[in-house]
VOGU-3710 file (C-alpha; in Angstrom, 3 decimals, decimal comma):
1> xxxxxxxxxx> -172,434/-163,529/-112,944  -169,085/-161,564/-112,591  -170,406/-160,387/-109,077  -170,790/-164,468/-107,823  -167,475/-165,066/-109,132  -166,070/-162,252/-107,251  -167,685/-163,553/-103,894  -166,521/-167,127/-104,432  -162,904/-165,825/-104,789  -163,209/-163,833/-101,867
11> xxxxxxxxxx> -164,605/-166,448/-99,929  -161,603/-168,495/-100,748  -159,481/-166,060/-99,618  -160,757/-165,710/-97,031  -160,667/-169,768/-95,392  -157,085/-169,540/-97,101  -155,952/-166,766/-94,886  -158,448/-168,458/-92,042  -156,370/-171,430/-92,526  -152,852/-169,717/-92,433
21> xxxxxxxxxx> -153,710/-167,634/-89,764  -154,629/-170,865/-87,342  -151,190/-172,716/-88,299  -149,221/-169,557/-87,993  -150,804/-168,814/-84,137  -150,492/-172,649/-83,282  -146,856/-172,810/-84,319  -146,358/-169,053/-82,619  -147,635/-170,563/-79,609  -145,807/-173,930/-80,032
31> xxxxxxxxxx> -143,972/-173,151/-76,840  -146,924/-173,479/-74,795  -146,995/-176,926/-75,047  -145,474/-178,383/-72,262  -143,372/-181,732/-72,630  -142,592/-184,581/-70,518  -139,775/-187,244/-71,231  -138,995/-190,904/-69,923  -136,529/-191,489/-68,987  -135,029/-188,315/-68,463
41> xxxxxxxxxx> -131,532/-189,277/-70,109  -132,258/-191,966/-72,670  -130,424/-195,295/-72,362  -130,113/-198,104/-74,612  -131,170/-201,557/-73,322  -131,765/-204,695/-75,275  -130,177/-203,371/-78,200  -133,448/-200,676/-77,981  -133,662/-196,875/-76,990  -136,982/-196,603/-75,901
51> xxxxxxxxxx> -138,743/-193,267/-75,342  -142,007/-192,292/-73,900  -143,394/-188,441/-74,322  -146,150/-187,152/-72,263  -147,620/-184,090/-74,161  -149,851/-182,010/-73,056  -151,396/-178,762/-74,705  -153,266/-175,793/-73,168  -157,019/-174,432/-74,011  -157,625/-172,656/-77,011
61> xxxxxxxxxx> -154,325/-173,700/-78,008  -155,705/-176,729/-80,842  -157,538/-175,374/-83,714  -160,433/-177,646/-84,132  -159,833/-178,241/-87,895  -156,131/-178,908/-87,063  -154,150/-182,060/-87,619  -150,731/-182,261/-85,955  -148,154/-185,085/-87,082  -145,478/-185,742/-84,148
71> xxxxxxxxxx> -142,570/-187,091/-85,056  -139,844/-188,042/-82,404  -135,923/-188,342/-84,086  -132,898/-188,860/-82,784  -130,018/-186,561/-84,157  -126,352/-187,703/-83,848  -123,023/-186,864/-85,651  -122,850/-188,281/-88,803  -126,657/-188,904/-89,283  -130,206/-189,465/-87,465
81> xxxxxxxxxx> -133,047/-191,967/-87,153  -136,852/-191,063/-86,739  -138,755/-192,895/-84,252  -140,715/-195,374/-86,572  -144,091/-194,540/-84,530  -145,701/-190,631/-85,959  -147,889/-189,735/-83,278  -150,983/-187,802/-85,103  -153,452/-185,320/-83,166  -156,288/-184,108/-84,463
91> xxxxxxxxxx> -158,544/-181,370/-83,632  -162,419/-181,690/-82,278  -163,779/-180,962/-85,996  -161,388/-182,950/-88,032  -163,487/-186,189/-89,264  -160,132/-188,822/-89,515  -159,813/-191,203/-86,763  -156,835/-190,157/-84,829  -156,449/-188,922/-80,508  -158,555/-186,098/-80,388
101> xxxxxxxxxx> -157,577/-182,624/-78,404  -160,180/-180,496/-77,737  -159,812/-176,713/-77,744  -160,057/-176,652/-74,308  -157,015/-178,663/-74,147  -155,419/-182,175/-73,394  -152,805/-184,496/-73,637  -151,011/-187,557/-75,471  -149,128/-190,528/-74,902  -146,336/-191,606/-76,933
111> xxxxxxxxxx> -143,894/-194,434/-77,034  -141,591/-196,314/-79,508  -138,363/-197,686/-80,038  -134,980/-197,871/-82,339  -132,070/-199,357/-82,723  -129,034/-198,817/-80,959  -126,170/-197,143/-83,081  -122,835/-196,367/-81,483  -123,058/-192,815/-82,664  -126,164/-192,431/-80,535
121> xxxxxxxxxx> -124,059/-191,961/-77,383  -123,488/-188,384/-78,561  -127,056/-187,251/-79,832  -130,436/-185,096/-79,495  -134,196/-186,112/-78,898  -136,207/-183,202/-81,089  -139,472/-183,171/-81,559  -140,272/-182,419/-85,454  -144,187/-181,336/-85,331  -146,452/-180,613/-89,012
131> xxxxxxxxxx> -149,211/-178,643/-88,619  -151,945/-179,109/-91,409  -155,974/-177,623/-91,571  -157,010/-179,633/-95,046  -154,391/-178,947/-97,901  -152,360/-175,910/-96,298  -149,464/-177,451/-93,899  -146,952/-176,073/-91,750  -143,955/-176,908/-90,131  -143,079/-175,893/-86,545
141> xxxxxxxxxx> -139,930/-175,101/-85,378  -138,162/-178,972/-83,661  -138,097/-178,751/-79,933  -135,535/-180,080/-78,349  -136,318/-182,821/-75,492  -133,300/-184,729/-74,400  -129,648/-185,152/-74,294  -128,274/-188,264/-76,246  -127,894/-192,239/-74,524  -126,828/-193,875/-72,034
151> xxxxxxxxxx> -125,130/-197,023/-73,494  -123,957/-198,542/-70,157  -125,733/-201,900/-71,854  -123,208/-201,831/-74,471  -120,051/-202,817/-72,012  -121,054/-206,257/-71,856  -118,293/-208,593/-72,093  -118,745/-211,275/-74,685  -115,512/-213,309/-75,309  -115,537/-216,836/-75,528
161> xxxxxxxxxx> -115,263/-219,301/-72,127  -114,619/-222,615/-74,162  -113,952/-225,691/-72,273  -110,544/-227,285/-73,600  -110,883/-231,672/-73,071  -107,854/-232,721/-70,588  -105,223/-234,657/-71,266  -104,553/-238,027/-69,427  -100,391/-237,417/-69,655  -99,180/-238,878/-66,663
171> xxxxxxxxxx> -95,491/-238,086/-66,211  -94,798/-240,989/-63,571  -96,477/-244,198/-63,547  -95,952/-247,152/-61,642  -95,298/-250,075/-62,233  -94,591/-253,850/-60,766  -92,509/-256,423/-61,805  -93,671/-260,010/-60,217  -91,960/-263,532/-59,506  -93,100/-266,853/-57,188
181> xxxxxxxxxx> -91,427/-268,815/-55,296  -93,022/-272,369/-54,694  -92,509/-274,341/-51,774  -92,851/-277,945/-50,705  -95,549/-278,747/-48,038  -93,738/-277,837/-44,465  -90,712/-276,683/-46,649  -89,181/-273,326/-46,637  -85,871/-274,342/-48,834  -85,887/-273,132/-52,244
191> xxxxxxxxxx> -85,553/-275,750/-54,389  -83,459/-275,615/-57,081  -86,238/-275,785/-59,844  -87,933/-273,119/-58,521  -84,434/-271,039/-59,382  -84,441/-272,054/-62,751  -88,588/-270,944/-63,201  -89,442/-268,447/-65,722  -90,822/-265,722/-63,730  -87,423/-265,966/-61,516
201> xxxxxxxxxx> -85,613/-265,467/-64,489  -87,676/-262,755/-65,776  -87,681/-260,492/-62,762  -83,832/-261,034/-62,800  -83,244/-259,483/-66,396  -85,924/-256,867/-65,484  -83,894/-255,577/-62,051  -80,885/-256,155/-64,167  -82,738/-253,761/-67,434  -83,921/-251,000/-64,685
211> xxxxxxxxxx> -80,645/-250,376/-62,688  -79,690/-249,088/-66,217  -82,684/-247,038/-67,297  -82,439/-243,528/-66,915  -86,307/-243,353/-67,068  -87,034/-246,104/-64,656  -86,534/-245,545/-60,969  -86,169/-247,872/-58,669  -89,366/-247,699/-55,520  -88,547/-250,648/-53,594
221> xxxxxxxxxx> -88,968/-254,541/-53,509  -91,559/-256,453/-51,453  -91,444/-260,097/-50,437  -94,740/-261,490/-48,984  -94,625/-265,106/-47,718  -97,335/-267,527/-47,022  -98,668/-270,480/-45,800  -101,276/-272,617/-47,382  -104,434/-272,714/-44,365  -104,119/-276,436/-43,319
231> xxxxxxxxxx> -102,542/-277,600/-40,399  -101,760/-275,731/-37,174  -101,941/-272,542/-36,884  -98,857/-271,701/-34,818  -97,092/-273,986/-37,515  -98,125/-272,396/-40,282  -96,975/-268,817/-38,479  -93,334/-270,082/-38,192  -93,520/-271,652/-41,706  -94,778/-268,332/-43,189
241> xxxxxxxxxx> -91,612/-266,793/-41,952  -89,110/-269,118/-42,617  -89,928/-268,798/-46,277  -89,755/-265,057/-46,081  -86,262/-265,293/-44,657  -85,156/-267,765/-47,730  -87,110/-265,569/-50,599  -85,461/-262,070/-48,886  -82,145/-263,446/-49,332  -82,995/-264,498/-52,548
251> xxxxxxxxxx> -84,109/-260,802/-53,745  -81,382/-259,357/-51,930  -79,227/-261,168/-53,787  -79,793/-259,405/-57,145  -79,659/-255,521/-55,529  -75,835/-256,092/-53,889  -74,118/-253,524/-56,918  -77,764/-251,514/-57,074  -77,354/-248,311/-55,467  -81,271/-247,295/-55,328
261> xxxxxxxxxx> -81,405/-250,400/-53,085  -79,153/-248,622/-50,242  -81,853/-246,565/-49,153  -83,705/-246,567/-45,899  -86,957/-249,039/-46,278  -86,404/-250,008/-49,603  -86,611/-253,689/-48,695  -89,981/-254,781/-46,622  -91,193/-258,337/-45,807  -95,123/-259,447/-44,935
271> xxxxxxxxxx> -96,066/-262,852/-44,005  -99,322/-264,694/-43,884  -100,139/-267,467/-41,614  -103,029/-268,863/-43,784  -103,903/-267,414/-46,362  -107,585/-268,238/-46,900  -107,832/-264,915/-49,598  -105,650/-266,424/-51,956  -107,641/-269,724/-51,300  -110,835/-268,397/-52,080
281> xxxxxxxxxx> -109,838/-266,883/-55,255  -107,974/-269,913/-56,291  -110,785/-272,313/-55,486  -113,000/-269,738/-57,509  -111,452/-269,974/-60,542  -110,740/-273,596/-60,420  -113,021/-276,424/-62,040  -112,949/-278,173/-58,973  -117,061/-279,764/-58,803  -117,802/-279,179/-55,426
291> xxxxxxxxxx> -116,495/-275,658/-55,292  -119,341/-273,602/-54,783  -119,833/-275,746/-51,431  -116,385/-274,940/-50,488  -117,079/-271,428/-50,588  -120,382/-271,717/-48,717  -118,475/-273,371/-45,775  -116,160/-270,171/-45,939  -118,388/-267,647/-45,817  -120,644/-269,429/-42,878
301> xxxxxxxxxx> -117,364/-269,855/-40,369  -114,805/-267,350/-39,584  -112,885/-269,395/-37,035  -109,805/-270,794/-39,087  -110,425/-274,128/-37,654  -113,547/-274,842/-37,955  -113,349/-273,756/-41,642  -110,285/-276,937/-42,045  -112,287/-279,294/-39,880  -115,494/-278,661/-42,406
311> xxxxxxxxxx> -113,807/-278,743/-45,751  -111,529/-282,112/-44,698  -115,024/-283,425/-44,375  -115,841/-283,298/-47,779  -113,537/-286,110/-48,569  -113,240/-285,719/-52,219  -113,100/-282,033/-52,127  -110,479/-282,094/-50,030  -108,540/-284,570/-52,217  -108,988/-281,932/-55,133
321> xxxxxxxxxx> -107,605/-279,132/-52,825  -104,781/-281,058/-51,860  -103,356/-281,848/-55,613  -104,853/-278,563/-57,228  -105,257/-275,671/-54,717  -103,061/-276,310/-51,273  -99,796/-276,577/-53,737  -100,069/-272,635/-54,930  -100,324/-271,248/-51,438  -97,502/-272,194/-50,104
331> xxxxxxxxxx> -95,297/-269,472/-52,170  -93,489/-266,395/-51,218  -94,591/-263,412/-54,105  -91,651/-261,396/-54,658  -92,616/-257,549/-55,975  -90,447/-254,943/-57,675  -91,403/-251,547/-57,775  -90,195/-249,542/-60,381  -91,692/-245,970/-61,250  -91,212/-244,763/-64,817
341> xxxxxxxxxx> -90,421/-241,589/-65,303  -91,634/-239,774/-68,716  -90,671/-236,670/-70,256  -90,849/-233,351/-68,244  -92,954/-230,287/-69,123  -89,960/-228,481/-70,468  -88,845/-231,512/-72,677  -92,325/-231,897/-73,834  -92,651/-228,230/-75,002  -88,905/-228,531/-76,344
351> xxxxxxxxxx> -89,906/-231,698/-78,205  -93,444/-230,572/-79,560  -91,363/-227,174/-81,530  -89,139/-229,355/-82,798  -90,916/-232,265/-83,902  -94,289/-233,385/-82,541  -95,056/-236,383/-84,219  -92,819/-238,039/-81,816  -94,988/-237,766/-78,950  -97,508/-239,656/-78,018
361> xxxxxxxxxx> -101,140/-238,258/-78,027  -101,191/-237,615/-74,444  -97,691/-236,023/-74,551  -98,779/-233,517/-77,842  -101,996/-233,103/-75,976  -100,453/-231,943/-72,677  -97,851/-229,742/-74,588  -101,186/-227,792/-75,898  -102,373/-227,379/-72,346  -98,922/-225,995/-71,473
371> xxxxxxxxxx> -98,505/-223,544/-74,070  -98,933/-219,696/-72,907  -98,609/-218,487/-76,974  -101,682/-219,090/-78,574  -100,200/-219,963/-81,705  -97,947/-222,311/-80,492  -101,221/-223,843/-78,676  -103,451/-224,244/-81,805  -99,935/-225,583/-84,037  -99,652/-228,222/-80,793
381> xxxxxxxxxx> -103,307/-229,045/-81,066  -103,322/-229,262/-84,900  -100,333/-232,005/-84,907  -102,556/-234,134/-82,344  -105,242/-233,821/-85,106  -103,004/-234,682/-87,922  -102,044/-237,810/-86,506  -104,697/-238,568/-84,669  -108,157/-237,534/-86,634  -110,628/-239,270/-84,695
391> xxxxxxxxxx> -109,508/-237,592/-81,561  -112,689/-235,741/-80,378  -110,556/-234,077/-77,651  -107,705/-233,228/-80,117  -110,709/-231,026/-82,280  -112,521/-229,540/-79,708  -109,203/-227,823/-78,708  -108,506/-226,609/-82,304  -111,443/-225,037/-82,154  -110,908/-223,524/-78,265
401> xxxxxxxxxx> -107,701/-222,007/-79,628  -108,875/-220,586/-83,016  -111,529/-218,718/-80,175  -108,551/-217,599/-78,470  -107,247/-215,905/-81,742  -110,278/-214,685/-82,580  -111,129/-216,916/-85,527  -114,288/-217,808/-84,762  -115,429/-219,328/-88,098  -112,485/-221,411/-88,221
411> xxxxxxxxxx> -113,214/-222,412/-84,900  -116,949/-223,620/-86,068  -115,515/-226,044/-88,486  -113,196/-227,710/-86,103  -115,965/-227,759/-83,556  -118,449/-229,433/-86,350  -115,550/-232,121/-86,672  -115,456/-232,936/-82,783  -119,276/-232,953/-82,405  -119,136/-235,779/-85,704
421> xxxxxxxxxx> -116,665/-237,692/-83,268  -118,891/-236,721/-79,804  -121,243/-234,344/-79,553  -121,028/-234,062/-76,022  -121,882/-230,760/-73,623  -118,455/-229,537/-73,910  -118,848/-229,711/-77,784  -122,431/-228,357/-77,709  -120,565/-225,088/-74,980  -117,477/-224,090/-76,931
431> xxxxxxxxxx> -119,528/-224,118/-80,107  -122,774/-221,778/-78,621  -119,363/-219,580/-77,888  -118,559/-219,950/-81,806  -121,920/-218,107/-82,520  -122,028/-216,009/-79,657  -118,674/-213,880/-80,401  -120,201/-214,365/-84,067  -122,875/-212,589/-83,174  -125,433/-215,005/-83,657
441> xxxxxxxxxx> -127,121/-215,157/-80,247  -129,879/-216,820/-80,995  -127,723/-219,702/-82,088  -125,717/-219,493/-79,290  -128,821/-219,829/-76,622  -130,325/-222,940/-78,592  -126,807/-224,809/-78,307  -126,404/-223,685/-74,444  -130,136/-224,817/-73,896  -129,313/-228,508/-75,372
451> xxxxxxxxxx> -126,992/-229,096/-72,922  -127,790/-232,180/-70,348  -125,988/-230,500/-68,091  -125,044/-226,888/-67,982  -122,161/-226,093/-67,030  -120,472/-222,711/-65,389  -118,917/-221,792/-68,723  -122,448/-221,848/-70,348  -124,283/-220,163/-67,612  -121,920/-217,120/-68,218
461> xxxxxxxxxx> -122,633/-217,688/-72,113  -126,855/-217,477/-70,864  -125,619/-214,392/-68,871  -124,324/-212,508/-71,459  -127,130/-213,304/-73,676  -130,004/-212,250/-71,005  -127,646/-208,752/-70,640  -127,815/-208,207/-74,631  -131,684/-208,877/-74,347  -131,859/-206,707/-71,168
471> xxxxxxxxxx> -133,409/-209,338/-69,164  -131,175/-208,307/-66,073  -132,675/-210,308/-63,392  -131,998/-213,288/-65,533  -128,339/-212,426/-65,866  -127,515/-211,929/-62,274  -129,288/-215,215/-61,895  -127,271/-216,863/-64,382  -123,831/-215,306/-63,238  -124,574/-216,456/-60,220
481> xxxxxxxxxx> -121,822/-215,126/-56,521  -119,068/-215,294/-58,471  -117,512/-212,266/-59,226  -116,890/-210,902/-62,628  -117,615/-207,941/-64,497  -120,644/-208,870/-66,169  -122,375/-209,676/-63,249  -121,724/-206,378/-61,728  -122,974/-204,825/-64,790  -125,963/-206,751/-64,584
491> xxxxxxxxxx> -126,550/-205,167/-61,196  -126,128/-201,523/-62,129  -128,621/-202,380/-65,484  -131,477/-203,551/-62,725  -130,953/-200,833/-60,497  -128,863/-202,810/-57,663  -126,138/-200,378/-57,718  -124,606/-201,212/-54,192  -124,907/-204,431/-55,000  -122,758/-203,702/-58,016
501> xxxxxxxxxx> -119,881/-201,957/-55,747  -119,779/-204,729/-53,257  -118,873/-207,487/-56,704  -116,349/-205,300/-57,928  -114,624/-204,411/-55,041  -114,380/-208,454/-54,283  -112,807/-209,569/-57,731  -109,511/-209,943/-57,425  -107,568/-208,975/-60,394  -109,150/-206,310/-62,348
511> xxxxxxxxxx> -109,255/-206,850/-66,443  -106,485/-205,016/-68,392  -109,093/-204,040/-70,960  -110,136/-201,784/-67,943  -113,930/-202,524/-68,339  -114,391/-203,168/-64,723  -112,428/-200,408/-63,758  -114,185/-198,352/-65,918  -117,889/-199,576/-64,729  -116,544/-198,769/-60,656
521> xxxxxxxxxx> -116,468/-194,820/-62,193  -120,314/-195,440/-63,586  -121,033/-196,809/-59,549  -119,289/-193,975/-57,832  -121,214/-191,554/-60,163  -124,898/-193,256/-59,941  -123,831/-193,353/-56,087  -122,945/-189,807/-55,768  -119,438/-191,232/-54,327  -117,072/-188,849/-56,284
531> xxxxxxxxxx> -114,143/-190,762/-54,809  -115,033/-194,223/-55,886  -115,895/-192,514/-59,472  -112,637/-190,545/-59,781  -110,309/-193,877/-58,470  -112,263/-195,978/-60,933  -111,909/-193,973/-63,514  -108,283/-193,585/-63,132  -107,717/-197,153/-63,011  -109,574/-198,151/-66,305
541> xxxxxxxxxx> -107,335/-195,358/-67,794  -104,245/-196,100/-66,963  -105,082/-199,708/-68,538  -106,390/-198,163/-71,462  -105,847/-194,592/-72,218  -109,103/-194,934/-74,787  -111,757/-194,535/-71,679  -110,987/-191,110/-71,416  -112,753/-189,931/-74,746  -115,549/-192,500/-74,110
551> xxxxxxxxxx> -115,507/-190,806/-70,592  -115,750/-187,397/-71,295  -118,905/-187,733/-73,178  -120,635/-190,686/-71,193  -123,841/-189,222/-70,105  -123,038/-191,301/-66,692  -121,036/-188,696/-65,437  -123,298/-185,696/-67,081  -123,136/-184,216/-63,210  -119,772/-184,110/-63,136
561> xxxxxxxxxx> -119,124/-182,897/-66,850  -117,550/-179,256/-64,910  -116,221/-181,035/-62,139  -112,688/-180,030/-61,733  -111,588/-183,641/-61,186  -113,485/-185,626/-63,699  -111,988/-183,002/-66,190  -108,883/-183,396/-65,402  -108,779/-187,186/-66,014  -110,569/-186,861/-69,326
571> x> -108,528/-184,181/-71,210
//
């Protein structure tokens, strides 16, 4: 009994030492095992750093009662993440269900994803491997397979582009004051009456009013004489003029002491034989019974005369036009021309510091537009609110201004009281900009989406959002020729490098933040163009002396990490 107890232990022993021996030689001969990473450099896209690892082991390197657990983690300052995929092997012998390597050798395939972290930038790929053979285990020593991430991605730009609603402030509007003159039939005396009339008196006071106004100016005056359309012709040409000479001495008149009236073509005179316009409209808005006949005749004969001859025979027509219609035309229509002139930019601004409530809504309005200080453009935009709250265009550009400042909750809430007033596309665009600089991009895409319309602003909003997806192609197609820098970032992400160069070098102002400036170094290095890389890189740092830490360890320039001048800009 003693001796089979004795040859069990041994026999123990003996498959525990079997067992040791087999991880200790497969983790001696770890190094064997040749490695294979894509990309080379990882990169971060779509918020992702994806990895794929081709493995492959030699023969009689894979015990066949071994079980290997691959585990891919990325190491960074501050902290790592594993790779949520563990890639298990197993040997020929091993009964589990995992990718089987024979001793005689093979391979595996592995790929996963993570999150993006910033710290990743700076960071390892190793390879942690467990060997087990049933309850003994053994871990290898990592293995090292890549230098940290390319987070080129990461540059997008994604500030808001809100739309701000226009005002309508017009600073000078015209405007015209009017009197008539009536004559007698074949007369071109004024009559006394027509002196005294109410309209003459009225366009009197107002040339009298305007000469005075410091905010009215003065255009011209206009005296158009006519000549009702029966009789002769040649007759009714004198007659039309006659009565302009009596109504231009009659306007005259009231300019003698009015300086504005001095000036070259200030006065003008137009006469009108017959004036078969001003019948036609008079005849259609009369009650006159047979009118609609009367305006048949008119539009079926263009010859003056034949037009008289025709309506004279409609007898009692013609008795109607005589006592109702003929009377009016035979007028001259004396015009003033006045322009007046509002408040200028300067007093506008002036006036909205001091006190905005007494400007108008288009005045407080266009003050907002004016402003360069962003406070002063959202406290502009807030007094249009105050005293006018169902002004959807007065919300919407709260809420473009709180963008500007960054407030982009506050922002939301104005833009939820606009879209209660008129939830139009520009509504539905400055608020998908609300999420987007939130953060909340899935928000943002459904509100650019429900647009009837989209609109450039929106596009660039899509843009941004197809670049944070990595959906490049969809980017460049939604920046569309323009240049900016997030179309030229789109290019370098799909590979179209040159592209890239030729859309930076044609925008033409470069951003202080020094983003594009920055992404011409990341050309010039993917182009092997050490010029263009060293002159862009110079640029984005003398906007922004920050670019030169991000620089120096921005696997981008990984070539040029000993290069004399790349060193020298980053130290």
């Amino acid at each position: 009994m003693k001796k089979i107890r004795s040859y069990f232990i041994l026999i123990l022993a003996a498959a525990f030492l079997a067992s040791c021996s087999g991880l200790n030689k497969m983790k001696k001969e770890a190094g064997d095992i040749k490695y294979e990473v894509t990309p080379k450099v990882l990169e971060a896209h779509g918020g992702l750093v994806n990895v794929t690892i081709k493995g492959t082991f030699p023969e009689k390197y894979f015990n066949k009662k071994a079980t290997l657990a691959v585990t891919p983690v990325l190491t960074y300052t501050g902290g790592e993440t594993a790779f949520d995929k563990v890639q298990v092997l197993q040997g020929e012998k091993v009964t589990a269900n995992n990718k089987v390597i024979t001793y005689t050798g093979g391979d595996f395939t592995y790929t996963s994803a993570i999150p993006y972290k910033d710290g990743m930038k700076m960071s390892e790929l190793v390879l942690r491997t467990t060997a087990s053979i049933k309850d003994k285990s053994l871990d290898f020593e990592p293995v090292k397979l890549a230098d940290g991430v390319i987070a080129t991605s990461t540059l997008v730009e994604k500030h808001a582009m809100p739309i701000y609603m226009k005002d309508n402030y017009v600073r000078i509007i015209p405007e015209t004051k009017v009197a008539d003159v009536n004559y007698a039939i074949n007369q071109a005396n004024i009559r006394p009456a027509e002196l005294k009339g109410e309209d003459v008196k009225l366009l009197k006071e107002y040339i009298s009013t305007v000469s005075t106004d410091p905010n009215k100016q003065l255009k011209g005056a206009v005296v158009s004489s006519y000549a009702s359309p029966d009789g002769k012709f040649n007759e009714n040409e004198k007659l039309a003029g006659k009565r302009g000479t009596t109504a231009d001495k009659l306007i005259k008149g009231e300019f003698t002491k009015i300086e504005a009236a001095k000036a070259d073509n200030f006065f003008s005179s137009l006469t009108t034989a017959e004036d078969w316009d001003g019948f036609k409209n008079e005849v259609e808005n009369s009650s006159i019974q047979d009118k609609d006949l009367i305006l048949r005749v008119l539009s079926m004969y263009s010859d003056p005369e034949v037009r008289e001859k025709e309506i004279k025979n409609m007898s009692s027509a013609f008795e109607a036009l005589k006592t109702d219609i003929l009377p009016k035309l035979r007028r001259s229509k004396m015009m003033v021309n006045v322009d007046n002139i509002g408040r200028t930019d300067e007093q506008i601004l002036a006036q909205a510091k001091s006190d905005p409530k007494v400007l108008s809504l288009e005045e407080i309005l266009h003050a907002g537009m004016l402003a360069t200080d962003a406070n002063d453009k959202l406290a502009f935009f807030k007094a249009a609110g105050e005293n006018n709250p169902k002004c959807v265009r007065a919300q919407n550009n709260i809420g473009c201004a709180l963008l500007a400042l960054d407030k982009a909750d506050e922002a939301l809430v104005a833009f939820d009281k606009a879209k209660a007033l008129q939830n139009s596309d520009v509504v539905k665009n400055n608020t998908g900009f609300a999420y987007l600089v939130k953060g909340d991009l899935v928000k943002a895409e459904e509100l650019f989406n429900s647009m009837t319309a989209a609109t450039t602003e929106s596009k660039w909003g899509l843009g941004v959002i197809a670049i944070t997806k990595g959906e490049y192609d969809k980017a460049v197609n939604y920046f569309g020729t323009e240049p900016c820098f997030n179309l030229a970032l789109a290019q370098v992400l799909k590979g179209d490098v040159s592209k890239a160069k030729a859309t930076l070098d044609s925008m033409t102002e470069m951003c202080k933040c020094g983003k594009p400036s920055y992404l011409k170094g990341i050309v010039g290095a993917r182009l092997d163009d050490k010029t263009y890389m060293v002159n862009g890189l110079k640029e984005a740092i003398g906007f922004k002396p920050e670019w030169k830490a991000y620089a120096k360890t921005d696997l981008e320039f990984a070539k040029f990490f000993s290069d004399a001048a790349f060193t020298s800009l980053v130290q």
